[in-house]
N, CA, C and O of each residue as an XYZ file, in Angstrom:
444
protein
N     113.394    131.226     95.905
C     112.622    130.152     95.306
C     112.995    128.789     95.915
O     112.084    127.962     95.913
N     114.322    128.365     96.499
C     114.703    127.611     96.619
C     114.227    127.050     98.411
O     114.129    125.971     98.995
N     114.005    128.743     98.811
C     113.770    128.305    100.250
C     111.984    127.645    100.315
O     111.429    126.900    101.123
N     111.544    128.271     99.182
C     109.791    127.619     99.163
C     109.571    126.262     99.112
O     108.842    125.493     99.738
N     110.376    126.147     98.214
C     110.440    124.620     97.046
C     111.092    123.423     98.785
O     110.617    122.326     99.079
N     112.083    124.079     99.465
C     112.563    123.575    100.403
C     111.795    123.327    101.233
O     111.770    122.171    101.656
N     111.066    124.122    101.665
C     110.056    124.235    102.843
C     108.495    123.285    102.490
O     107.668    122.658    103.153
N     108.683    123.585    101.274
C     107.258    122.825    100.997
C     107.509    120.752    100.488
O     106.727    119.806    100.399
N     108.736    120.893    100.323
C     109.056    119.039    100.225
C     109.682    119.282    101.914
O     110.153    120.106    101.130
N     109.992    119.370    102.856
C     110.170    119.479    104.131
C     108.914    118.947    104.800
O     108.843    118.049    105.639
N     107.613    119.912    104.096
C     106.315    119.387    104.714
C     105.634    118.718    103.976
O     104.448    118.623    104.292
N     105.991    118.177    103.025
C     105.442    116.789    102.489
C     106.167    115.336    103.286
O     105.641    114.264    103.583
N     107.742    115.891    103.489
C     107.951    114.869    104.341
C     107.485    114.432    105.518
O     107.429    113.208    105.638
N     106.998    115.344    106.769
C     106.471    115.694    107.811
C     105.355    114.777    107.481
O     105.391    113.621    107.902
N     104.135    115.299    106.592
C     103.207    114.740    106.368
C     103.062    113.477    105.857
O     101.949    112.964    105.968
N     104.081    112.764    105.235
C     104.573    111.336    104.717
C     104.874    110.572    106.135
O     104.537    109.410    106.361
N     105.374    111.190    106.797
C     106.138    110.338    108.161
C     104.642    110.511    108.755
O     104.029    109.463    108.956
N     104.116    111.510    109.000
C     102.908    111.243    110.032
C     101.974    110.650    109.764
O     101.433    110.251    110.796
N     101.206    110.215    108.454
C     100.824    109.502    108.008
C     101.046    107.653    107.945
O     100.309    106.672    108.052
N     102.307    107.875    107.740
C     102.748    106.547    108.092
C     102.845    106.205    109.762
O     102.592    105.009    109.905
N     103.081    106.751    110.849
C     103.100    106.506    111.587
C     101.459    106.248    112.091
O     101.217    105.306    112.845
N     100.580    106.980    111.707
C      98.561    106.273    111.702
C      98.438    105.578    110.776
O      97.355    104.998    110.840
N      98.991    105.325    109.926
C      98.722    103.682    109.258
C      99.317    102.841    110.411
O      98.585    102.233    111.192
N     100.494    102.825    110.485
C     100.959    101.934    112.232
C     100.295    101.631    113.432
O     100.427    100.572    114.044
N      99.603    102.544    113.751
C      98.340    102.691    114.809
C      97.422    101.844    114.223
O      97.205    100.843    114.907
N      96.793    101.911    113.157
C      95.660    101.235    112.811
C      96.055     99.828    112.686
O      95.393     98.918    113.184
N      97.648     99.566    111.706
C      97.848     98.305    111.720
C      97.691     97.324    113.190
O      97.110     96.272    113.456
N      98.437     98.171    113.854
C      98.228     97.346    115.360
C      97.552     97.239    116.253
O      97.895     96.770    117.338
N      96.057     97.811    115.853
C      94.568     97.713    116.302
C      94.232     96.699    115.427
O      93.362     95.988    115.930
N      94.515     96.396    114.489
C      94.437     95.026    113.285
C      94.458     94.426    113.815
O      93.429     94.014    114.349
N      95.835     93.852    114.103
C      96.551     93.145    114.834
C      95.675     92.527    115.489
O      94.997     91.572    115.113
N      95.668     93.268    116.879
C      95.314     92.838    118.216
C      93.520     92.477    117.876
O      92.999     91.893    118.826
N      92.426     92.786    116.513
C      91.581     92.402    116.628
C      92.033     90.312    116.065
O      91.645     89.212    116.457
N      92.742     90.676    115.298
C      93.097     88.926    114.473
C      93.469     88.273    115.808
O      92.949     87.210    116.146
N      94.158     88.761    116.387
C      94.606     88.064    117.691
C      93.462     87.517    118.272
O      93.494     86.329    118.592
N      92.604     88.084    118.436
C      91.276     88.067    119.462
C      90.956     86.713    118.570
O      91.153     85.538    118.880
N      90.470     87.195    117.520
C      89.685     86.334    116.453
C      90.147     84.660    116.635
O      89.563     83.603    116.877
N      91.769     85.171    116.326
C      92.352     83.516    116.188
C      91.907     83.359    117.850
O      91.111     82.478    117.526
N      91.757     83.429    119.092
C      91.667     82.649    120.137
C      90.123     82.462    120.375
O      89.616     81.605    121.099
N      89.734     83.027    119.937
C      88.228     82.853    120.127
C      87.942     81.521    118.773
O      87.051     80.738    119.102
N      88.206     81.399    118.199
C      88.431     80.175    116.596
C      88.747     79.100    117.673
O      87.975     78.167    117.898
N      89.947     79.286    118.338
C      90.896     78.325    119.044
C      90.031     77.673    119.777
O      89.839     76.463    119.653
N      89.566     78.248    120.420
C      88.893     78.242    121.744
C      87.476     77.053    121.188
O      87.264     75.978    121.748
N      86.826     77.479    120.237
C      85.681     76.824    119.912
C      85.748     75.557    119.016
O      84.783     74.909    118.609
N      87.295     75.282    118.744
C      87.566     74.083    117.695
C      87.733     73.157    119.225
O      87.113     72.125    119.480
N      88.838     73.911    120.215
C      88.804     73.141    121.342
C      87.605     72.262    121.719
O      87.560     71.032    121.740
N      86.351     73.420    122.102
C      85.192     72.845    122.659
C      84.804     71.640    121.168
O      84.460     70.548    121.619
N      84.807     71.664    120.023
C      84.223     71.107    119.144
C      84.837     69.886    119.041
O      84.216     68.868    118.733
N      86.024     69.915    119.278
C      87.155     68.549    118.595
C      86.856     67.039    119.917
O      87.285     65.887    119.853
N      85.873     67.771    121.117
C      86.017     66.448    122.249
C      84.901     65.001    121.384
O      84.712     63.844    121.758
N      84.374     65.750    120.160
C      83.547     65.136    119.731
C      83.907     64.671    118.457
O      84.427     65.643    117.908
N      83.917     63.585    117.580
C      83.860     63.487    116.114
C      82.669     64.085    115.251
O      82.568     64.089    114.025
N      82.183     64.365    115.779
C      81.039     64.742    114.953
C      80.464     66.257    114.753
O      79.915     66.705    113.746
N      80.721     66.882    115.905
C      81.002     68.156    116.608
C      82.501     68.767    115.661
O      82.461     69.743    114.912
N      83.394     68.161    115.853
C      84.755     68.187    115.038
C      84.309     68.997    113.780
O      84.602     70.126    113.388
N      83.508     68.034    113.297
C      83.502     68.307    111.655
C      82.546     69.764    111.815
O      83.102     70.795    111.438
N      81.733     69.828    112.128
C      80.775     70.956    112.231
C      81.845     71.829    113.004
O      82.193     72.797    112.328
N      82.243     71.775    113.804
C      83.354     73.329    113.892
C      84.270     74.026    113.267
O      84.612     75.207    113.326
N      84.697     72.912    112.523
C      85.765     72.838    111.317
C      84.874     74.203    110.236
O      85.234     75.344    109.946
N      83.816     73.537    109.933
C      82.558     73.959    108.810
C      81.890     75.720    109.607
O      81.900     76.832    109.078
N      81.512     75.415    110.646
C      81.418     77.003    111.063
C      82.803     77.982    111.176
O      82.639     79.201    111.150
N      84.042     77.471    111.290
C      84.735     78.386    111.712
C      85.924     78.393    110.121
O      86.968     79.042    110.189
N      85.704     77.910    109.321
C      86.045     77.439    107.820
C      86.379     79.416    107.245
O      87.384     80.078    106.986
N      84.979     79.662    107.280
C      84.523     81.642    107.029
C      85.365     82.972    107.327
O      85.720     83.979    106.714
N      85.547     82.148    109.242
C      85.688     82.859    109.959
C      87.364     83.133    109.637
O      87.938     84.209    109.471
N      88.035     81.426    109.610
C      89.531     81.943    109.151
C      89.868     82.160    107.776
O      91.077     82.123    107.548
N      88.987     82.413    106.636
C      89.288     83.128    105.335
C      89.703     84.596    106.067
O      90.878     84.963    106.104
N      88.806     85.243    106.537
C      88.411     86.728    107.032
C      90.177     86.719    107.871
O      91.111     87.473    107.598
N      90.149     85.674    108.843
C      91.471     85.981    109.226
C      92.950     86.314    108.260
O      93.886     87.110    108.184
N      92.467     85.261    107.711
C      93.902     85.227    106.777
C      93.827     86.616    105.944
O      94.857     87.289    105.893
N      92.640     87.084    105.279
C      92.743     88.006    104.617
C      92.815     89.192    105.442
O      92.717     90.239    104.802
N      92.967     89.314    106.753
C      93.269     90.709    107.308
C      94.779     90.566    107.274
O      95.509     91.417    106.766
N      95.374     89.015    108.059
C      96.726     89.046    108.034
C      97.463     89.547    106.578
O      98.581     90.045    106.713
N      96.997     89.462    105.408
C      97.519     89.979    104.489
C      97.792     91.477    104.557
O      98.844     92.116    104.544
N      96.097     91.951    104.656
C      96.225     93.766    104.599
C      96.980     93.851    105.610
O      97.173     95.065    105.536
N      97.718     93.449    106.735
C      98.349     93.894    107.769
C      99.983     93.892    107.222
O     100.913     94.657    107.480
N      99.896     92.681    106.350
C     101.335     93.038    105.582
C     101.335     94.235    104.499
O     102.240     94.973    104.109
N     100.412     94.171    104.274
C     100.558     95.227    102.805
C     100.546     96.601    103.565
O     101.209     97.481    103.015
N     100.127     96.825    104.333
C     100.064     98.372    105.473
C     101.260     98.411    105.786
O     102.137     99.201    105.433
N     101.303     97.346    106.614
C     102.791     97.513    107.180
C     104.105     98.010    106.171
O     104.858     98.962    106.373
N     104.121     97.013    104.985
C     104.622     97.842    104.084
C     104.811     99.760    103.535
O     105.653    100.654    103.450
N     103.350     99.470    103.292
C     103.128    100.986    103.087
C     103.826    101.656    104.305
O     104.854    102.324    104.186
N     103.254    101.452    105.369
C     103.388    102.552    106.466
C     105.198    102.586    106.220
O     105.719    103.698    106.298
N     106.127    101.347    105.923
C     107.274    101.342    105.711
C     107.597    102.377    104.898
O     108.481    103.104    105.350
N     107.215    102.630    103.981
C     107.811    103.797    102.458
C     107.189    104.742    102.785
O     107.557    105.775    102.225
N     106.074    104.881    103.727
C     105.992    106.595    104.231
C     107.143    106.799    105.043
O     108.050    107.611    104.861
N     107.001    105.968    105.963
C     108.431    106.587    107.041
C     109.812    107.090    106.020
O     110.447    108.144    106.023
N     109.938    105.947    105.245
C     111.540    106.489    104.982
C     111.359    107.496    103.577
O     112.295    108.262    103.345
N     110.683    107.501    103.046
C     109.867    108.470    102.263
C     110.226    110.012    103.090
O     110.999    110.918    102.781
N     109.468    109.873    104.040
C     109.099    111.073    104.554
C     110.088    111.554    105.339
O     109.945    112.702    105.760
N     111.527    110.652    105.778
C     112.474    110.715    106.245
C     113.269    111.645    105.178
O     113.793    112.743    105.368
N     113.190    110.806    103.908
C     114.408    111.501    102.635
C     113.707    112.948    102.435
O     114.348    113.983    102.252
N     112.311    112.865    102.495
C     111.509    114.269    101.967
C     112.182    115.295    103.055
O     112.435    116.435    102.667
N     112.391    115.033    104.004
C     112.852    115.625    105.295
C     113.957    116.562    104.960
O     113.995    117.770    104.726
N     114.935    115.519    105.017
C     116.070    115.932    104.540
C     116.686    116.746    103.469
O     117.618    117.550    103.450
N     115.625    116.142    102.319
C     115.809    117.032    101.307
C     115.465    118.658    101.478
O     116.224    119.574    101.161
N     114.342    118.767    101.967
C     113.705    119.639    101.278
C     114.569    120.726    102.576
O     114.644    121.911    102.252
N     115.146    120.362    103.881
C     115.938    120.560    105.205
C     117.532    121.542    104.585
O     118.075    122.516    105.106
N     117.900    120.776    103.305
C     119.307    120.647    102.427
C     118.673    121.865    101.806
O     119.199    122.977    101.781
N     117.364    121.518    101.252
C     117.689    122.648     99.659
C     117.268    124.220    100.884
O     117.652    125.280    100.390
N     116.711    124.337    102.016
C     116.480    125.647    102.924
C     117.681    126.006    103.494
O     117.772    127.198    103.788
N     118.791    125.182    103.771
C     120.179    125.759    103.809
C     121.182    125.816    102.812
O     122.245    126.424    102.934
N     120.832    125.191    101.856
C     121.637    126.076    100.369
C     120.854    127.509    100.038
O     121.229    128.374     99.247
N     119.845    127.513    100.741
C     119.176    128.661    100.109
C     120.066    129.606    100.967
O     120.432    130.632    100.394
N     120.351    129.474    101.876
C     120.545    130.898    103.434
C     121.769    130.708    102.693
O     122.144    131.637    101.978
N     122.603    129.410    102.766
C     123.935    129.757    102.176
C     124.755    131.067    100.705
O     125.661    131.877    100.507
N     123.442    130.330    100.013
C     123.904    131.114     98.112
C     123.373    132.465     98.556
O     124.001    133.449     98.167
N     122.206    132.663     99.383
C     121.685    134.288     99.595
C     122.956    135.032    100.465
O     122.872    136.252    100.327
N     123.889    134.705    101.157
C     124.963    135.147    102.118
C     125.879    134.805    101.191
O     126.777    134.335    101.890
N     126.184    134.746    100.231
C     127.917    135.072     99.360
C     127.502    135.718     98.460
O     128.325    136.492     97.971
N     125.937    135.705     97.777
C     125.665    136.704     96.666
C     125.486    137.955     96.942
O     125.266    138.761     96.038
């Protein structure tokens, strides 16, 4: 019983770590789209700011654009997080379930 129970939190850990490691992937396709975003923002306050008047109207179109930023930079923390407590999650699940499949071989070899 002990070797099931072992084997099956073993592959919850497996599946905790691999999981977290494609939340990681996705976070850093995030990433690299905000990246884009903020230089392309950059880029068009540049062209906007040679003007006072232009200024204000770039400010006002691109106002939208960095809500959307900021609110990805958030989900990129909150993932990142997550993807954090799968890894070590799925690290302890590892271990555990690694421990209770060699107490099992052990107690079955003295009984």
């Amino acid at each position: 019983m002990k070797r099931v129970l072992g084997t099956a939190i073993l592959i919850i850990g497996v599946i905790a770590y691999l999981l977290g490691m494609y939340i990681e992937k996705e976070v850093g396709t995030g990433k690299k789209k905000i990246a884009k975003a903020e230089s392309t923002i950059n880029t068009g306050k540049e062209i906007t700011a040679l003007n006072p008047y232009s200024k204000e109207i770039g400010d006002l179109a691109s106002a939208g654009a960095e809500k959307k930023i900021n609110e990805g930079k958030e989900d990129v923390a909150t993932y990142t997080k997550v993807a954090e407590i799968l890894h070590m999650s799925g690290i302890l699940f590892f271990i555990g379930g690694a421990l209770l499949i060699v107490i099992s071989f052990t107690n079955k070899k003295k009984g």
